[in-house]
N, CA, C and O of each residue as an XYZ file, in Angstrom:
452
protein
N       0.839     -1.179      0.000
C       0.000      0.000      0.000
C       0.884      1.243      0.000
O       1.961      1.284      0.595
N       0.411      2.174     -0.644
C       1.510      3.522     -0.673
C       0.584      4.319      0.341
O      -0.560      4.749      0.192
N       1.332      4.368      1.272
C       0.471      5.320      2.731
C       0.599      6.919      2.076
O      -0.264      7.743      2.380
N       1.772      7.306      1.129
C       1.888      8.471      1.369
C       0.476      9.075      0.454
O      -0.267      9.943      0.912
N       0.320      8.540     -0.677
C      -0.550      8.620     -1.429
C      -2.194      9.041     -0.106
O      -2.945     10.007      0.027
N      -2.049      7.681      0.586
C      -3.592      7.623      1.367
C      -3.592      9.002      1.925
O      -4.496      9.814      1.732
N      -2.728      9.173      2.493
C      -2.131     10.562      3.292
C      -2.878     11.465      2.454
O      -4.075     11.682      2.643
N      -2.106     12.070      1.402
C      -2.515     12.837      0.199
C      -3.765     12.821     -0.351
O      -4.085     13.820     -0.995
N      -4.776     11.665     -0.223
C      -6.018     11.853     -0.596
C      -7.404     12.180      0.590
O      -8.600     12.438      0.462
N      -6.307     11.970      1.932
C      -7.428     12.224      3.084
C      -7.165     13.601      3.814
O      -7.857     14.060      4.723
N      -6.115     14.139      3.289
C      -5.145     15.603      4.152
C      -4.937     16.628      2.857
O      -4.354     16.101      1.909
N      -5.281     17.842      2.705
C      -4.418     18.336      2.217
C      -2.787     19.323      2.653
O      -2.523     20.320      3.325
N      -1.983     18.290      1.774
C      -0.758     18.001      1.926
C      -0.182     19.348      1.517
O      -0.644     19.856      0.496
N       0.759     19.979      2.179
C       1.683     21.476      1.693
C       2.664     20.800      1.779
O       3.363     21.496      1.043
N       3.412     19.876      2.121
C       4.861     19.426      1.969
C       5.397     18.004      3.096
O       4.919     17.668      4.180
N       6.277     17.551      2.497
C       7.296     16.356      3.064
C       8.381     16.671      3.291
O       9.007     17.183      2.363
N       9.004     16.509      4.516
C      10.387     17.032      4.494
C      11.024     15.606      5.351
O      10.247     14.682      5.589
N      11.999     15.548      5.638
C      12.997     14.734      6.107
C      14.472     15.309      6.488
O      14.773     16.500      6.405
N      15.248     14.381      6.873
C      16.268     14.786      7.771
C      17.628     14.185      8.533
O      17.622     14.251      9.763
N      18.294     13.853      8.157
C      19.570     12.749      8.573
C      20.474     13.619      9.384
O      21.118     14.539      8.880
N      20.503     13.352     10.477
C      21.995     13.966     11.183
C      22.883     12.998     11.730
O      22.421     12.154     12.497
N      23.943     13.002     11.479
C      25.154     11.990     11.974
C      26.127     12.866     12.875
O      26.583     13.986     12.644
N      26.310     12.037     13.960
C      27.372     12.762     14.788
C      28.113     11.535     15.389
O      27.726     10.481     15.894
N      29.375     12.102     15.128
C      30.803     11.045     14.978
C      31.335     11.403     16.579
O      31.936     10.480     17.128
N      31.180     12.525     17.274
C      31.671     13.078     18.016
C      31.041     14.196     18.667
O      30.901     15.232     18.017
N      30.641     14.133     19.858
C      29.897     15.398     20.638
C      30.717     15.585     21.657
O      30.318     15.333     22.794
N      31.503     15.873     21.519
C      32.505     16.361     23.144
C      32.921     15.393     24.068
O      33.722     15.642     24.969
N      32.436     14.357     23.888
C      32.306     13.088     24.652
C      33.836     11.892     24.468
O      34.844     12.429     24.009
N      33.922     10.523     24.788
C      34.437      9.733     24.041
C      34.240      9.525     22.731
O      33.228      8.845     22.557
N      34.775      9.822     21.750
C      34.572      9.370     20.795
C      34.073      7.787     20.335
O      34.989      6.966     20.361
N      32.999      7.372     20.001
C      32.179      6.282     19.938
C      32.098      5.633     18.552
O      32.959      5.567     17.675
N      30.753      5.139     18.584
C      29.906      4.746     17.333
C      29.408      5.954     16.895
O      29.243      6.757     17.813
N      29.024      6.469     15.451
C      28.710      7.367     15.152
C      27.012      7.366     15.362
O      26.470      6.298     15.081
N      26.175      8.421     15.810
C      24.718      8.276     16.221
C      23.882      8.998     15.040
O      24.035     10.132     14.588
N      23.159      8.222     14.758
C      22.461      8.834     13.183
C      20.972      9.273     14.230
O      20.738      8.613     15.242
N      20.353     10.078     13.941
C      18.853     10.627     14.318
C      18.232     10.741     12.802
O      19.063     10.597     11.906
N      17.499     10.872     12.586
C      16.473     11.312     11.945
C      15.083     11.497     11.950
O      14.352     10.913     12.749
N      14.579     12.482     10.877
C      13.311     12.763     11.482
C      12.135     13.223      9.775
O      12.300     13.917      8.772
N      11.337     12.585     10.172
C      10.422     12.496      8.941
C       8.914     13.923      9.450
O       8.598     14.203     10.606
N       8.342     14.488      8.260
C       7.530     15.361      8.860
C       6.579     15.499      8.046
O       7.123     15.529      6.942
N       4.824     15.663      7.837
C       4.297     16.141      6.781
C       3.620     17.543      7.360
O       3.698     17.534      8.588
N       3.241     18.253      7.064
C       2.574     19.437      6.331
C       1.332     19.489      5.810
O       1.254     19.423      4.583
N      -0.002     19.628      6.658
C      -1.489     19.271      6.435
C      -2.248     20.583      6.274
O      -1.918     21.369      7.162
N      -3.011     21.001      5.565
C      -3.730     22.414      5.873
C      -4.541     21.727      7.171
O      -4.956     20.569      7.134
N      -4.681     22.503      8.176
C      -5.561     22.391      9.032
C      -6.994     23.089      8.554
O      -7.173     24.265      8.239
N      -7.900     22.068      8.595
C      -9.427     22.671      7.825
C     -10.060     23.080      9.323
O     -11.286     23.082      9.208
N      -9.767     23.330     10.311
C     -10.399     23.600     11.419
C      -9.439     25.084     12.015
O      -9.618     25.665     13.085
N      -8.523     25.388     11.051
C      -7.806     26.849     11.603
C      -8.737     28.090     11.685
O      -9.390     28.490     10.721
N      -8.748     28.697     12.975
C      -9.306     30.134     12.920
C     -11.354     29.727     13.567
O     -12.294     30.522     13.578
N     -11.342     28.018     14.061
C     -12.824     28.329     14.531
C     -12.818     26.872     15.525
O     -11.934     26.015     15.526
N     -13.832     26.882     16.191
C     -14.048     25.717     17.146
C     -14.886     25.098     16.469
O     -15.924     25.385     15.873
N     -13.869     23.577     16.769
C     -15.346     22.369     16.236
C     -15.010     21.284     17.564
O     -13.897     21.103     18.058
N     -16.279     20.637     17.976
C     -15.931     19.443     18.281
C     -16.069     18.534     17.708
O     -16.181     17.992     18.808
N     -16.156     17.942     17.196
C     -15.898     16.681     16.526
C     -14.350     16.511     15.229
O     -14.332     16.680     14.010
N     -13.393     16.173     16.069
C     -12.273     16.291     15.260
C     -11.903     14.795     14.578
O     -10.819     14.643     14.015
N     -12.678     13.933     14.650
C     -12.400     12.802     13.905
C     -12.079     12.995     11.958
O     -11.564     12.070     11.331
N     -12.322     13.773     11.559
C     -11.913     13.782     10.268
C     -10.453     14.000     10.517
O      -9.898     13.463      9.558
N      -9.602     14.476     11.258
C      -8.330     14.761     11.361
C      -7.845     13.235     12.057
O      -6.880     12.721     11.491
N      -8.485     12.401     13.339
C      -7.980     11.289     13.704
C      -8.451     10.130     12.744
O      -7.762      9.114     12.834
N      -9.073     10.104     12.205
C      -9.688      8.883     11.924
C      -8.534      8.228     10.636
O      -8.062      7.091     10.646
N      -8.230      9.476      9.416
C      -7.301      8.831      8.550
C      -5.499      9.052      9.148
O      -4.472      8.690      8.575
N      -5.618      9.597     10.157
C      -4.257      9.877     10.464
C      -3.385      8.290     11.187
O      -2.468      8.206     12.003
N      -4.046      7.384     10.566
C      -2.847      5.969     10.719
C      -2.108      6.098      9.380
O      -0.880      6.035      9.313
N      -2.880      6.274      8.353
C      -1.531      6.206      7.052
C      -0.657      7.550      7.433
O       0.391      7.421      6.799
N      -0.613      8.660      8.105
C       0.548      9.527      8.555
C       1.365      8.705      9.645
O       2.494      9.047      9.998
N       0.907      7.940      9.991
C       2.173      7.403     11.464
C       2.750      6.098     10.204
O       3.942      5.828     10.353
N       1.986      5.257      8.960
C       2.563      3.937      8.272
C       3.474      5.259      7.398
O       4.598      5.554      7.802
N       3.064      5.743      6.594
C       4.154      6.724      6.145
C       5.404      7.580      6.411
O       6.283      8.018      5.670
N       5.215      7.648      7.486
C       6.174      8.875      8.541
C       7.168      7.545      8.668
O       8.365      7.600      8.386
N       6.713      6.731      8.983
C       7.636      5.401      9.541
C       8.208      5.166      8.306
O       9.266      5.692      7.960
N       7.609      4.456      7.667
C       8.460      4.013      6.270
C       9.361      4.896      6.121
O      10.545      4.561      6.092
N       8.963      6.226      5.996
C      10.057      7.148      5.473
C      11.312      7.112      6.209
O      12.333      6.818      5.587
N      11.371      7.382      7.499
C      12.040      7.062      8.586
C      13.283      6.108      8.242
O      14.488      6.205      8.011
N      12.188      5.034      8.355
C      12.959      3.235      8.376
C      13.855      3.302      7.235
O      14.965      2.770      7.210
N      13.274      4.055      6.176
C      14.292      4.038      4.961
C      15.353      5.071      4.769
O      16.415      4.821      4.199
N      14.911      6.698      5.452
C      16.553      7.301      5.981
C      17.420      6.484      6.923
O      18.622      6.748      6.890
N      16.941      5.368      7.904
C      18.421      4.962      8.296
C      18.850      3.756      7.479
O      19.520      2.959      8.136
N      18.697      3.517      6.579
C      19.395      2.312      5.512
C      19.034      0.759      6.800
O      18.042      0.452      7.461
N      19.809      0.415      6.710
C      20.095     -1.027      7.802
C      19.865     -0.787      9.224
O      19.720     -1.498     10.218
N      19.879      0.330      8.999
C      20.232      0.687     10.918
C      18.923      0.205     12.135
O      17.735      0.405     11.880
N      19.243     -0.236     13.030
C      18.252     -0.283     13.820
C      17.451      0.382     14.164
O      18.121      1.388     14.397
N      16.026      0.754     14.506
C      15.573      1.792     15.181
C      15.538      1.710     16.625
O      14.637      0.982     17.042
N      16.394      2.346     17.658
C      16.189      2.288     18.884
C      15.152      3.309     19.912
O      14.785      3.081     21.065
N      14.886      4.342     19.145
C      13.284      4.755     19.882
C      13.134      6.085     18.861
O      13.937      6.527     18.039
N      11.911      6.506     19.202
C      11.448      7.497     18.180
C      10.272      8.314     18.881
O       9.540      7.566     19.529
N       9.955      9.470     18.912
C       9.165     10.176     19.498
C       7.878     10.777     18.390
O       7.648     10.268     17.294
N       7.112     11.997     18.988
C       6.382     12.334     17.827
C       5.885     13.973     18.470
O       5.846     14.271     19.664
N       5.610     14.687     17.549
C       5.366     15.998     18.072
C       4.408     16.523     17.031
O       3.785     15.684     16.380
N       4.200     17.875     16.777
C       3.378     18.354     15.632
C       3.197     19.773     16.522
O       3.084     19.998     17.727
N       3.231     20.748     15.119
C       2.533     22.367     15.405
C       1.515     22.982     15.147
O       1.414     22.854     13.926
N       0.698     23.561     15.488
C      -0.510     24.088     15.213
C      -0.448     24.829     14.782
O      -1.573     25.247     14.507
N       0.350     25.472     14.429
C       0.117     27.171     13.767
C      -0.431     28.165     14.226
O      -1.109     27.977     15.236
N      -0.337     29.721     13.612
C      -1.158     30.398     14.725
C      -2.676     30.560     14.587
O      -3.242     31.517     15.116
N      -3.257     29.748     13.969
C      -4.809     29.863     14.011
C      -5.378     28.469     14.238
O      -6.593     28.295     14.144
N      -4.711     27.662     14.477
C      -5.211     26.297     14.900
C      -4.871     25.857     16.193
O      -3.774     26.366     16.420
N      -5.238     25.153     17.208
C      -5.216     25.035     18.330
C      -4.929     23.308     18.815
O      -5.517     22.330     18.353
N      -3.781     23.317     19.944
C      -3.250     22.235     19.928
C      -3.927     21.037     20.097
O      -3.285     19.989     20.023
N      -5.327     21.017     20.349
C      -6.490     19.486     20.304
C      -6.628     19.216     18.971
O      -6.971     18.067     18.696
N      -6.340     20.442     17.541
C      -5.987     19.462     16.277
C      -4.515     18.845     16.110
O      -4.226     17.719     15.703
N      -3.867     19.625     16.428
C      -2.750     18.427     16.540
C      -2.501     17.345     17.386
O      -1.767     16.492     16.886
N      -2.937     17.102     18.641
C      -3.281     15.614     19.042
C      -4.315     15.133     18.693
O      -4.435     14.001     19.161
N      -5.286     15.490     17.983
C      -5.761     14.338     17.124
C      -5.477     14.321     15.754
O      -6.457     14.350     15.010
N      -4.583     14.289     15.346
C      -3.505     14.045     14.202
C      -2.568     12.457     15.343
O      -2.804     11.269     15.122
N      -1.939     12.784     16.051
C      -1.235     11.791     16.489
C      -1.615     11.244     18.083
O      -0.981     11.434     19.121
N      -2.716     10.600     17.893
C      -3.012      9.898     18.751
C      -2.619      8.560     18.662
O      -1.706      8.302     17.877
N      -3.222      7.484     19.435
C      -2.503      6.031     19.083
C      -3.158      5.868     17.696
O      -2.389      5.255     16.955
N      -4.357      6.217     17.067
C      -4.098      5.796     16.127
C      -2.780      5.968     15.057
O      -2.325      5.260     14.159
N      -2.364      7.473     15.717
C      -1.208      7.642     14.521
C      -0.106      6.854     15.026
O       0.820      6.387     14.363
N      -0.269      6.773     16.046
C       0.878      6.079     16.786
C       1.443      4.993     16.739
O       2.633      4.681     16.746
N      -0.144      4.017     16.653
C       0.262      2.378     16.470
C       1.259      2.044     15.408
O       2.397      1.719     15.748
N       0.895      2.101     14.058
C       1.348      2.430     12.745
C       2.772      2.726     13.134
O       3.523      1.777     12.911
N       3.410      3.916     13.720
C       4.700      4.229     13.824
C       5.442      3.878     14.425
O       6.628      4.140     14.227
N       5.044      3.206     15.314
C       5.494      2.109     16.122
C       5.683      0.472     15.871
O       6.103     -0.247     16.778
């Protein structure tokens, strides 16, 4: 299944970005080198600038954003293991932070996990 696509037909999408940082050395012993990365999409919020309750149009398709976000992820670190991963999101200034947790609730969560 191409999640990013599902994404794209249930969200409208302003952008994909991604992100690789490698660090060989932070002041520390010099080690194994630690790769992070971080996958992100970009949704118009259709609820900016007014109150609704019922925010399930934003939770309900937001599992193909946590199967997508992941894939993308899994495939910036090549082979590498994943040893933990977090999740965040911004509201902007006319949208309010109960649409962005229901963007990533467990449903988005399960999926990315």
């Amino acid at each position: 299944m191409n999640y990013s696509s599902e994404v794209e037909r249930d969200y409208d999408v302003r952008g994909w970005y991604a992100s690789v940082q490698e660090s060989r050395h932070d002041g520390g012993t010099p080690g194994e080198t630690l790769v992070k990365v971080a996958t992100g999409v970009v949704i118009r919020n259709p609820f900016a600038g007014k109150y609704v309750a019922e925010l399930s149009d934003l939770t309900n398709p937001s599992s193909a954003i946590g199967h997508a976000l992941g894939e993308r992820a899994v495939a910036l670190l090549g082979n590498r293991p994943v040893e933990s991963y977090g999740k965040g999101g911004i509201a902007g200034t006319a949208g309010e932070q109960e649409h962005v947790v229901a963007c990533i609730t467990t449903v988005f969560g399960d999926p990315l996990r």
